[in-house]
N, C-alpha and C positions, 0 to 999 in steps of 0.2 A: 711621600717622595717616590714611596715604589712605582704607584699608582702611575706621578707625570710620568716616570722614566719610560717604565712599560709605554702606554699611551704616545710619545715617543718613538716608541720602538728600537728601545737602545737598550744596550746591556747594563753593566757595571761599568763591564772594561770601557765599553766607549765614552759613557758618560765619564770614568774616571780619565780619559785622555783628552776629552773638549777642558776639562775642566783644573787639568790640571794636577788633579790630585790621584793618591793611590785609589786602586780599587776598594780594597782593605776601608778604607777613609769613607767611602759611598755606602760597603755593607753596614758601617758600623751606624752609618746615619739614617737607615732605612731600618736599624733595628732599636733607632731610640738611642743611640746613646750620644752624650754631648760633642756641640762640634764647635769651632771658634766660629766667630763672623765671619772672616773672610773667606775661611773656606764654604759656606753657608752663601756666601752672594755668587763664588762662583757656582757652585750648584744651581741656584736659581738663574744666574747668566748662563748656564749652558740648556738648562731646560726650558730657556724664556720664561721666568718666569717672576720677573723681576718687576713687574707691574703691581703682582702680588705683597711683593716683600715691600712695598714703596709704600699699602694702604695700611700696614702695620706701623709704621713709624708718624712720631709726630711731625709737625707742621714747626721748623726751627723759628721760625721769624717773633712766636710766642715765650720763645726760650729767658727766663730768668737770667741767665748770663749776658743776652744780647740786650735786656733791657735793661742791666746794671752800667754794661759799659756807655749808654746815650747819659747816665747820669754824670756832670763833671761833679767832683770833690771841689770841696771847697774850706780853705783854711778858715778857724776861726781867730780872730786879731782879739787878746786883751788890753784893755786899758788900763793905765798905769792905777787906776782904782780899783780892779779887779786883782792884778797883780800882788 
């Protein structure tokens, strides 16, 4: 991350002002340490660099969830001989 900022030519502070977060918040992610998602997209939305972060993620249209919900349920009916 240092690397784009630099390359940029932007400090902490500025990155830390496009982007909304503390400075504090920038050193600690150029020095490894955990940061949530969203502060992680704005970092990469201020350094453009969200093209990147788009070829890390999967393709949802494959998603197990979206392919449970095309399936309808369906009740199963006993007959009085089953019953």
């Amino acid at each position: 991350m240092k690397a784009f900022r630099i390359s940029k030519n932007m400090t902490q502070q500025i990155l830390a002002m496009h982007s909304g977060l503390n400075r504090s918040t920038i050193r600690d992610l150029e020095n490894g340490k955990s940061l949530n998602m969203l502060s992680m997209i704005q970092v990469f939305r201020s350094l453009d660099l969200l093209s990147k972060l788009e070829v890390l993620l999967p393709e949802t249209t494959n998603s197990p969830v979206v392919a449970s919900q095309k399936i309808k349920r369906q009740r199963v009916k006993l007959s009085k001989k089953d019953k």
